[in-house]
Backbone as ProteinMPNN parsed JSONL, in Angstrom:
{"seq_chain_A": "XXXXXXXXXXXXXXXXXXXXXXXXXXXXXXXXXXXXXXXXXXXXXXXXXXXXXXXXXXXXXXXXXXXXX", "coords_chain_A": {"N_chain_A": [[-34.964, -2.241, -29.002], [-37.71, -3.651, -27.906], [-39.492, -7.147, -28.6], [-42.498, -6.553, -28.473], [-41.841, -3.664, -29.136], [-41.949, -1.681, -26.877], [-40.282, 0.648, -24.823], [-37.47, 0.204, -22.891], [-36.285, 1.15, -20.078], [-33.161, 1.594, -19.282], [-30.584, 2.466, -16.4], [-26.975, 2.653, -15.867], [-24.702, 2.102, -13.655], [-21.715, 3.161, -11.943], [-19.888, 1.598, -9.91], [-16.948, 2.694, -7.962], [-14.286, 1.747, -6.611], [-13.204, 2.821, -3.18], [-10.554, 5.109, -3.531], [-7.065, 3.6, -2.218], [-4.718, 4.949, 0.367], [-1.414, 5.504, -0.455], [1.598, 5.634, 1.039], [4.832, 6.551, 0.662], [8.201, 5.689, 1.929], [10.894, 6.104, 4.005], [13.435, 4.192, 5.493], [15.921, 4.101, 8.045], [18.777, 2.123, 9.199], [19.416, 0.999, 12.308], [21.808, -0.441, 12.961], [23.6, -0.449, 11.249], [23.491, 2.303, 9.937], [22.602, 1.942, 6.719], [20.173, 2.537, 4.44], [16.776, 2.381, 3.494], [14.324, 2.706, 0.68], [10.985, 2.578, 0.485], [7.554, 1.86, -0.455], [3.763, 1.433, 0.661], [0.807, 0.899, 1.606], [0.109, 0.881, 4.366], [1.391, 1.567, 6.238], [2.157, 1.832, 9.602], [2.067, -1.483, 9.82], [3.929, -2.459, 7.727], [6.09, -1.422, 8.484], [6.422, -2.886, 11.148], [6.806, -5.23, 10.032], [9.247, -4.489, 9.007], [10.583, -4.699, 11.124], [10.314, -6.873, 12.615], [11.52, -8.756, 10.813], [10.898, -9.911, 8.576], [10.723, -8.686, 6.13], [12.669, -9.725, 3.84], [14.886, -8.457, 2.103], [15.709, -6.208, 4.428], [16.01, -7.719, 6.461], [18.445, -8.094, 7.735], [19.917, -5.974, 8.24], [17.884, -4.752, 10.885], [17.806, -3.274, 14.041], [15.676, -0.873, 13.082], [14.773, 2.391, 12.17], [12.188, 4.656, 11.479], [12.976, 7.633, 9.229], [11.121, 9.024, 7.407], [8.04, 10.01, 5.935]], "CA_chain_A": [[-36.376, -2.357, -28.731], [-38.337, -5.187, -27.068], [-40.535, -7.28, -29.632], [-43.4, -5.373, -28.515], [-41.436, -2.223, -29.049], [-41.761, -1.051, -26.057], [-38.977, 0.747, -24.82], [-36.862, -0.255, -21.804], [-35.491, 1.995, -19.38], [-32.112, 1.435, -17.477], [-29.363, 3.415, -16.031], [-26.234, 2.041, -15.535], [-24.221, 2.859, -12.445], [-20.507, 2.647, -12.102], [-19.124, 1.879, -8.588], [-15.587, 2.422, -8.115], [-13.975, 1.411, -4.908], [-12.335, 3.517, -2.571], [-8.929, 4.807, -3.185], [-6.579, 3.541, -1.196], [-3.679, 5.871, 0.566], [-0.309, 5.145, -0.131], [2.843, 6.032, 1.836], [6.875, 6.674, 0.275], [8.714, 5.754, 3.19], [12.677, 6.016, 4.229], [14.397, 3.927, 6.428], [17.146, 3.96, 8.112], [19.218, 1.126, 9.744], [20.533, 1.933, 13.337], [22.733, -0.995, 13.07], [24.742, -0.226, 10.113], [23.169, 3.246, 9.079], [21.722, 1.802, 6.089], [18.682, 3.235, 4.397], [16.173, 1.568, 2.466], [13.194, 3.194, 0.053], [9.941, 1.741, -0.105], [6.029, 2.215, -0.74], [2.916, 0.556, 1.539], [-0.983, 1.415, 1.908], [-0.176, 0.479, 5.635], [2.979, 1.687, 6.828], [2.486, 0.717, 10.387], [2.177, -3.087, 9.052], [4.766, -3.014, 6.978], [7.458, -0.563, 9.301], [6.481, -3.511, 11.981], [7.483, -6.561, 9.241], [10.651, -4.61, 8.62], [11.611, -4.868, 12.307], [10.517, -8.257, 12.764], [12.036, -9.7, 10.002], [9.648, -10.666, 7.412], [10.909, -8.559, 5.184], [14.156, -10.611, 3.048], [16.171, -7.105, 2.326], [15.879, -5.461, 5.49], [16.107, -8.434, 7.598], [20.128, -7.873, 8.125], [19.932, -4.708, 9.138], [17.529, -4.224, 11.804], [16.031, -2.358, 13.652], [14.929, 0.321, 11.717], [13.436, 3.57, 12.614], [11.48, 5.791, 10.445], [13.047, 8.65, 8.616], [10.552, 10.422, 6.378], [7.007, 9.351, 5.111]], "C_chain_A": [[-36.766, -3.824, -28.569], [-39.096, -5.728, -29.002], [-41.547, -6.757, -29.991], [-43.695, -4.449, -28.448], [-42.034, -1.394, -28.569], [-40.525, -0.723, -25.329], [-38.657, 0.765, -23.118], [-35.778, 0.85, -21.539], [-34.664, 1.923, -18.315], [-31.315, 2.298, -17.356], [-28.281, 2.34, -15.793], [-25.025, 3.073, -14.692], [-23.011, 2.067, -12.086], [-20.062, 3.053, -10.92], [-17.611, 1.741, -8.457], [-15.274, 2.691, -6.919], [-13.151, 2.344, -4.305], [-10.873, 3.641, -2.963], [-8.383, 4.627, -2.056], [-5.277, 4.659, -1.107], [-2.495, 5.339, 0.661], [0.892, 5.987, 0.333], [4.015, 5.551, 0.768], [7.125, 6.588, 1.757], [10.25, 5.398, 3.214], [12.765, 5.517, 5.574], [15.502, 3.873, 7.029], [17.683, 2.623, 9.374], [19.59, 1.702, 11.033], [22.031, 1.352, 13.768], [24.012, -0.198, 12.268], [24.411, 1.438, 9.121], [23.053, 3.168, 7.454], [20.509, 2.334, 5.535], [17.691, 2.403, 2.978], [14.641, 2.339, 2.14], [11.707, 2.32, -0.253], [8.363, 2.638, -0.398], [4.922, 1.154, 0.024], [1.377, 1.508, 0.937], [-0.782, 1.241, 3.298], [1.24, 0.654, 6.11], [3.216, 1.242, 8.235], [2.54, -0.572, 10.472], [3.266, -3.428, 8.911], [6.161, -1.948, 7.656], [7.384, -1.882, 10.181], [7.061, -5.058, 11.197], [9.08, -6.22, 8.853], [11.483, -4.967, 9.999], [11.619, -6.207, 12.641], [11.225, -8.829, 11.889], [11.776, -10.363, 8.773], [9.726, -9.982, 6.236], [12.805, -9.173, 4.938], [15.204, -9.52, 3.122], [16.496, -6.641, 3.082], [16.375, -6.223, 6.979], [17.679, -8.343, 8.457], [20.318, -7.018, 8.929], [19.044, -4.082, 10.176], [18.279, -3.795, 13.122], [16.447, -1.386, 13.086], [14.551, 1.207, 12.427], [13.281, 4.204, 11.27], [11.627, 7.157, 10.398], [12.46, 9.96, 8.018], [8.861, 9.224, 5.886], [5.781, 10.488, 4.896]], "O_chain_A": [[-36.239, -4.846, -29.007], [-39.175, -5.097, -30.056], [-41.849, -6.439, -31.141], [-44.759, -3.941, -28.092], [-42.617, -0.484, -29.157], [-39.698, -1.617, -25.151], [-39.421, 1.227, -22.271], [-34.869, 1.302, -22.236], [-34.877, 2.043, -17.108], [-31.237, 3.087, -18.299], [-28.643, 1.193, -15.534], [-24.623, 4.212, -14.929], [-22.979, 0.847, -11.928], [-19.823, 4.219, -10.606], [-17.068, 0.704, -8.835], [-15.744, 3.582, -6.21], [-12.236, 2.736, -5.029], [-10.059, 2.724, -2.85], [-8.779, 5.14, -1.01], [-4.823, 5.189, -2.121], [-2.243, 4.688, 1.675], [1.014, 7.113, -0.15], [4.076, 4.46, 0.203], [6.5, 7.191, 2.629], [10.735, 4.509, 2.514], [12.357, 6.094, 6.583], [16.353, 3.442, 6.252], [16.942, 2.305, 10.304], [20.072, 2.835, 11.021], [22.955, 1.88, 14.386], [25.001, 0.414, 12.67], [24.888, 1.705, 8.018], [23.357, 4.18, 6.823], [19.686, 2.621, 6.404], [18.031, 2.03, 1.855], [13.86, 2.57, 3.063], [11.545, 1.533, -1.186], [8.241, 3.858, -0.508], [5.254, -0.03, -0.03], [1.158, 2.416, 0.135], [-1.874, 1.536, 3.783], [2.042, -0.262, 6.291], [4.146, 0.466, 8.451], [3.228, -0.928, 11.429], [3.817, -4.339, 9.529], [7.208, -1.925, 7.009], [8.519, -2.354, 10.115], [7.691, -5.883, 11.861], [9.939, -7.04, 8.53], [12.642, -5.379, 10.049], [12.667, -6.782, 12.937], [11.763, -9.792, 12.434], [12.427, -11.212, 8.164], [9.045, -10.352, 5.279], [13.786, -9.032, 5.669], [16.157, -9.524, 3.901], [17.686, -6.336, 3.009], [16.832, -5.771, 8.029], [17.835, -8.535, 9.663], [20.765, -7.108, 10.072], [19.305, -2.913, 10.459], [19.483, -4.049, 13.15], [17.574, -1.157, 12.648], [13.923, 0.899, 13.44], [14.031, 4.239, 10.294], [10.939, 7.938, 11.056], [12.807, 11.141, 7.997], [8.811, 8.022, 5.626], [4.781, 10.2, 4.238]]}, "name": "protein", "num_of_chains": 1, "seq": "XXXXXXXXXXXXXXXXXXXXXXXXXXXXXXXXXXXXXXXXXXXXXXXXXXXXXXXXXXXXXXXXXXXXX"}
């Protein structure tokens, strides 16, 4: 209560941000038939960093196609 106990009326309102959608995804090598397991929110992104190169583990074995997601 206020000093001049009057009483104060709030609500409190709890925003919680969008989930995001994540992807399991299998690769496979076509060089060396290889396969590598991962997880994204953005699988075309991150299927296009495994072919370029930008990813460290996968970089050996490109290209890549996509198995399963």
């Amino acid at each position: 209560m206020c000093k001049n106990h009057e009483k104060i009326n709030f609500r409190v309102v709890w925003v919680y941000p969008t989930p995001l959608m994540y992807y399991v995804y299998i690769l496979q090598s076509k060089l060396k038939n290889q396969l590598y397991f991962g997880s994204t929110n953005n699988l075309k992104k991150r299927f296009q960093d495994h072919n370029d190169g930008k990813v460290v583990f996968t970089r050996r074995y490109r290209p890549w196609k996509l198995l399963y997601y």
